[in-house]
C-alpha positions in Angstrom: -89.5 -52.3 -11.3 -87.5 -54.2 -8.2 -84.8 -51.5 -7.5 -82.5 -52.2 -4.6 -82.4 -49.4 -2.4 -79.7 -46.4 -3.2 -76.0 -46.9 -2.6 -75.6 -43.9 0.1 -72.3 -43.4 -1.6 -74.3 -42.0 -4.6 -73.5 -38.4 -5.6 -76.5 -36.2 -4.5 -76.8 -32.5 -3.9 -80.1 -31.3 -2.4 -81.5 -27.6 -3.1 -85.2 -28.1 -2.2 -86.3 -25.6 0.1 -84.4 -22.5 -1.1 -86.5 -21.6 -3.5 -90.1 -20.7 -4.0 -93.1 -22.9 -5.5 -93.8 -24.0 -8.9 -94.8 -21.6 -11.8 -98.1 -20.6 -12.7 -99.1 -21.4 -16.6 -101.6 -19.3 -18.0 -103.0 -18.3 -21.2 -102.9 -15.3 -23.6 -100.7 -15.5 -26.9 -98.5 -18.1 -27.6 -94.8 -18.3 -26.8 -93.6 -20.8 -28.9 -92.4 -19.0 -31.5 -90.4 -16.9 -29.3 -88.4 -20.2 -27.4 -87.7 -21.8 -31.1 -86.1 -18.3 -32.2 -83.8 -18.4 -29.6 -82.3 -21.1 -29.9 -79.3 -19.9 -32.0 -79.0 -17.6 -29.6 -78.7 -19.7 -27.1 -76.5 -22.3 -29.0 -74.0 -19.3 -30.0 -74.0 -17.8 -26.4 -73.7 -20.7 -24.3 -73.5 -24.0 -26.5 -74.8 -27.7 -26.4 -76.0 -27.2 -22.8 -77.7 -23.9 -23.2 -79.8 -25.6 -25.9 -80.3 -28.6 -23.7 -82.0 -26.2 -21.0 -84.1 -24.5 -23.4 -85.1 -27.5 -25.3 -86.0 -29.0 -21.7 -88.7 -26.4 -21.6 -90.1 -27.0 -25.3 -90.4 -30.7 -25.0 -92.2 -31.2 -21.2 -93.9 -28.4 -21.8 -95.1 -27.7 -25.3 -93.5 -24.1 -25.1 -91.7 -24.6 -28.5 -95.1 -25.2 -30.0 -97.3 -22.7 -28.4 -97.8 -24.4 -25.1 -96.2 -22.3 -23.0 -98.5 -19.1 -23.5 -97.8 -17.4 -20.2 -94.9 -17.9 -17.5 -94.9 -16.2 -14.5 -92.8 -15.9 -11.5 -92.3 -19.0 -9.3 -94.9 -18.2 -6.6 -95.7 -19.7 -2.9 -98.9 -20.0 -2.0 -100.2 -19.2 1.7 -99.9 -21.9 4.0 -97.5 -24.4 1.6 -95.5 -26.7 2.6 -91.8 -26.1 2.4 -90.3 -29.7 1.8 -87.9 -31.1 4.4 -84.1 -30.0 3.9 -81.8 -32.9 4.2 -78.8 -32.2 5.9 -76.6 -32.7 3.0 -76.1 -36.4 2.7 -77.5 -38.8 -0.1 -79.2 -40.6 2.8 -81.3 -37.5 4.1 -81.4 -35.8 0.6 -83.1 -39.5 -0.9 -85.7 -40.0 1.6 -87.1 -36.4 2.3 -90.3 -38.4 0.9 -91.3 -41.6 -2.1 -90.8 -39.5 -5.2 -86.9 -38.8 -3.9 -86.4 -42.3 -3.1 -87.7 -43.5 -6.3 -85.8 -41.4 -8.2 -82.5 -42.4 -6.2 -83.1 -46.0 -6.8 -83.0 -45.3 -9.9 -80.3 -43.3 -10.1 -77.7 -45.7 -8.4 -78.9 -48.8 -10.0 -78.4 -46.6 -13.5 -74.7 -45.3 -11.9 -73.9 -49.2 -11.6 -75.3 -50.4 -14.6 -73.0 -48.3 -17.0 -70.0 -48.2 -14.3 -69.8 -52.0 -15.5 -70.6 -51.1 -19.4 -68.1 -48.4 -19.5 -65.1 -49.5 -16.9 -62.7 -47.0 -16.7 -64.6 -44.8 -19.1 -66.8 -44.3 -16.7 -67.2 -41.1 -14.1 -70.0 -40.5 -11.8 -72.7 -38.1 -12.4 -74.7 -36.1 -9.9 -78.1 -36.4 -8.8 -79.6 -32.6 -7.7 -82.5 -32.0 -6.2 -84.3 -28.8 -6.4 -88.0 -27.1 -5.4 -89.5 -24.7 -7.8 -85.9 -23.3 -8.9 -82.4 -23.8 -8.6 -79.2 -23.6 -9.6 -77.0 -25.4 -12.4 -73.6 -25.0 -14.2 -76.0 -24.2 -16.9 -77.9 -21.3 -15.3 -80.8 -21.2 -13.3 -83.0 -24.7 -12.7 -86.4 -23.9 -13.1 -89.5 -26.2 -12.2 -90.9 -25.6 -15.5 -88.1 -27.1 -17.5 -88.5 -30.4 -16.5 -85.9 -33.0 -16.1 -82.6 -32.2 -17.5 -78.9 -32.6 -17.8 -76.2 -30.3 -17.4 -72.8 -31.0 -19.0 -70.9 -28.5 -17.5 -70.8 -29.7 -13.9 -72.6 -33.7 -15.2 -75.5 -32.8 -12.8 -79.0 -34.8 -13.5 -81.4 -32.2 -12.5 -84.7 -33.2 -11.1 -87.8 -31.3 -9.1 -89.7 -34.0 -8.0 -93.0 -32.7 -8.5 -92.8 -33.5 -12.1 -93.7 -37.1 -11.1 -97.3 -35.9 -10.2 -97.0 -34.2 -13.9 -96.1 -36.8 -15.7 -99.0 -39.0 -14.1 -102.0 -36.2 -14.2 -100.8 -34.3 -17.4 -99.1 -37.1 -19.8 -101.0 -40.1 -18.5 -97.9 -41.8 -17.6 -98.4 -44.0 -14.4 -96.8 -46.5 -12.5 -92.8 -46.7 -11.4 -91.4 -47.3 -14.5 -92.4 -44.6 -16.1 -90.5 -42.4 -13.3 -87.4 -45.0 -14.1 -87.2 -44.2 -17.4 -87.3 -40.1 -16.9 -84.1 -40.8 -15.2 -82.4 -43.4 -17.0 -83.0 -41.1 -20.2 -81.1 -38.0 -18.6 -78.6 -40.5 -17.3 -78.3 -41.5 -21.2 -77.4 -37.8 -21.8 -74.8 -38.2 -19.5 -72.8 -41.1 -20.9 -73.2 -39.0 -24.1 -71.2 -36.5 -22.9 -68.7 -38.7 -21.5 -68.5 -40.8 -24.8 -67.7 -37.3 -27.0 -71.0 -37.7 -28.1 -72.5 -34.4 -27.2 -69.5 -32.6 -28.1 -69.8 -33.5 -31.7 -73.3 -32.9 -32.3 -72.7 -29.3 -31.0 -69.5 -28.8 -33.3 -72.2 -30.5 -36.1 -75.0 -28.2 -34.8 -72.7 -24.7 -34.9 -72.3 -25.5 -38.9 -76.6 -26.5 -39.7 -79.2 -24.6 -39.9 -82.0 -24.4 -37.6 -83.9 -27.1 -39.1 -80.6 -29.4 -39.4 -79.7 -28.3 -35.7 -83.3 -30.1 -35.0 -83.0 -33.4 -36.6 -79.7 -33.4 -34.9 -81.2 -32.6 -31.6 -83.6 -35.3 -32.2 -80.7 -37.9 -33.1 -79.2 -37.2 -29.7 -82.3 -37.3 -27.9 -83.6 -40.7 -29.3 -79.8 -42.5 -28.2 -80.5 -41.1 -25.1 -83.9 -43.3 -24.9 -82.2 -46.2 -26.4 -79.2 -45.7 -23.6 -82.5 -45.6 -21.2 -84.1 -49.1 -22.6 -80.3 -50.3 -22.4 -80.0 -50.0 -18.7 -83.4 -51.7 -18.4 -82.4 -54.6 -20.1 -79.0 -54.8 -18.1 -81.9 -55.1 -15.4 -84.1 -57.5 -16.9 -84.4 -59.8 -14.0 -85.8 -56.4 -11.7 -88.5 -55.7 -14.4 -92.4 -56.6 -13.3 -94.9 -57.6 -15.4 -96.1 -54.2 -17.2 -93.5 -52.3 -16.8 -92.7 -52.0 -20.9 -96.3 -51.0 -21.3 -95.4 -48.3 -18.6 -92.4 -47.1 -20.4 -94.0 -47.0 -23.8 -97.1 -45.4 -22.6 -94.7 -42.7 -21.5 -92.5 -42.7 -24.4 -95.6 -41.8 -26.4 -96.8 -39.1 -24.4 -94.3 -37.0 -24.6 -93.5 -37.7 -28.0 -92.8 -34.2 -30.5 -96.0 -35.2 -32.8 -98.2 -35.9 -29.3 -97.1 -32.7 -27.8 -98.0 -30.1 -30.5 -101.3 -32.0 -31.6 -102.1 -31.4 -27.9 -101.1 -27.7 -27.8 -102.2 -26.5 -31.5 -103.4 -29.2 -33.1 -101.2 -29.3 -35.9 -97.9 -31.4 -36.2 -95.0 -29.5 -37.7 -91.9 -32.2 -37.6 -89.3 -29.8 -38.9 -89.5 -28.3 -35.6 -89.2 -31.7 -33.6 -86.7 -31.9 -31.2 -86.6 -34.7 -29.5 -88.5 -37.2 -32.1 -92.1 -38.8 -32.8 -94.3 -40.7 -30.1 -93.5 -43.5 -32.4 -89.4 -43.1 -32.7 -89.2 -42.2 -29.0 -91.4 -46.0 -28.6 -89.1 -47.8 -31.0 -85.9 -46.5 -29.3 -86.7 -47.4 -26.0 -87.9 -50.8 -27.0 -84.7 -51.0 -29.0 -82.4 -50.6 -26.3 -84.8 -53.1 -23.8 -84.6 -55.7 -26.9 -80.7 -55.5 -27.1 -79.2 -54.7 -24.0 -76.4 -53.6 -26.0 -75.4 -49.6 -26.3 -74.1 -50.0 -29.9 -77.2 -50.6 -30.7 -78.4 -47.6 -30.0 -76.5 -45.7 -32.9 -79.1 -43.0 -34.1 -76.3 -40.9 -36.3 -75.8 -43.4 -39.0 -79.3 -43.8 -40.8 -80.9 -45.1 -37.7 -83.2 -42.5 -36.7 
């Protein structure tokens, strides 16, 4: 995708380099079990963005399913690189190397985007950056949660290592794959400014478990129509393959996809963030329409 380069007005906070390395993923018995009972815990101790955290984990990595057999300490290994600190500003913090400025391109072109869908509606989230582990209004940023958004300070969270991930593990290459990991946590974020989030957490505090998951899914496949939306309010920066990029990724990380992968068995009362094929049919949804009330996943849509 054609992305202009960054506005260096964008909102950007940089925490790379005070923090270790990544975390080691080992095997031994499963976790899964352990992540999934937690999350009424979590929900009831820290709400919607508590769960969003944890969930983060489940989904890129499988944990919810058994992936996730082994976590260990975020560890450096001799001799590592450290990457460059920025001195602060989005300028430095967005070209410290490619996968930054990617990832800010896509960023401001997604702030502008729904700055002219929403008008006044509209506020500003941030872009963090972090190496290995940070730290969020939602508790610590880890490495091995992926991706994610926090609500309570509208931070987009991002260690952009997982790029290499999603290329060598998921099989998702090419630029608009990265895009669309951003433009779906930027969905999450014009959730939470339209009440959205707010009353899937009131909805989620009265369901149980396996209610609170098709829920979770709801909100989790507008956020990948929200993501196809801004791509179609970019139509004229898309190249040739670019759809086939952000399907290709869509389906990777798809619930169904995921746990074949890690115990080859599909269980879709425990999906959270909805099939290879929904996650597909979102996205596409939102590139067809351009239009974010098409995108409404709560009334018989999903």
């Amino acid at each position: 995708m054609r992305l202009d380069d960054f506005d260096p007005n964008i909102n950007v906070e940089d925490q790379r380099g005070q923090g270790g390395g990544g975390f080691n993923l080992g095997g031994g018995g499963g976790g899964g079990g352990l992540l999934l009972g937690l999350l009424p815990l979590v929900f009831s101790r820290f709400g919607c963005a508590g769960v969003a955290v944890l969930l983060a984990v489940m989904f890129f990595f499988g944990g919810g399913l058994g992936g996730i057999s082994q976590l260990s300490a975020p560890t450096e290994q001799v001799g590592q690189q450290r990457p460059r600190v920025s001195d602060g500003t989005a300028a430095s913090a967005c070209t410290t190397d490619a996968s930054a400025r990617a990832a800010c391109n896509a960023f401001s072109s997604a702030d502008k985007t729904w700055q002219q869908l929403l008008g006044s509606n509209f506020r500003a989230p941030k872009l963090v950056f972090f190496g290995g582990q940070g730290q969020s209004g939602c508790g610590a940023a880890q490495s091995a949660m992926g991706p994610f958004y926090c609500p309570s300070d509208q931070g987009i969270y991002l260690d952009t290592s997982f790029f290499a991930e999603l290329e060598q593990r998921f099989g998702a290459k090419g630029d608009f794959a990265q895009d669309y990991v951003i433009a779906h946590e930027f969905g999450h974020h014009i959730q939470n400014l339209l009440g959205t989030s707010d009353k899937v957490q009131s909805a989620m505090q009265r369901s149980s478990r396996t209610e609170g998951n098709a829920l979770s899914v709801k909100l989790e496949l507008q956020a990948d129509c929200y993501a196809g939306v801004w791509a179609a309010q970019n139509r004229d920066r898309m190249e040739p393959g670019d759809l086939e990029e952000g399907l290709t990724a869509a389906q990777a990380i798809g619930d169904d996809t995921l746990q074949r992968e890690a115990q080859g068995r599909v269980v879709p009362d425990s999906f959270t963030h909805g099939s290879s094929a929904q996650r597909q049919a979102w996205l596409k949804r939102g590139i067809d329409s351009g239009d974010p009330r098409q995108c409404d996943t709560f009334n018989g849509g999903a």
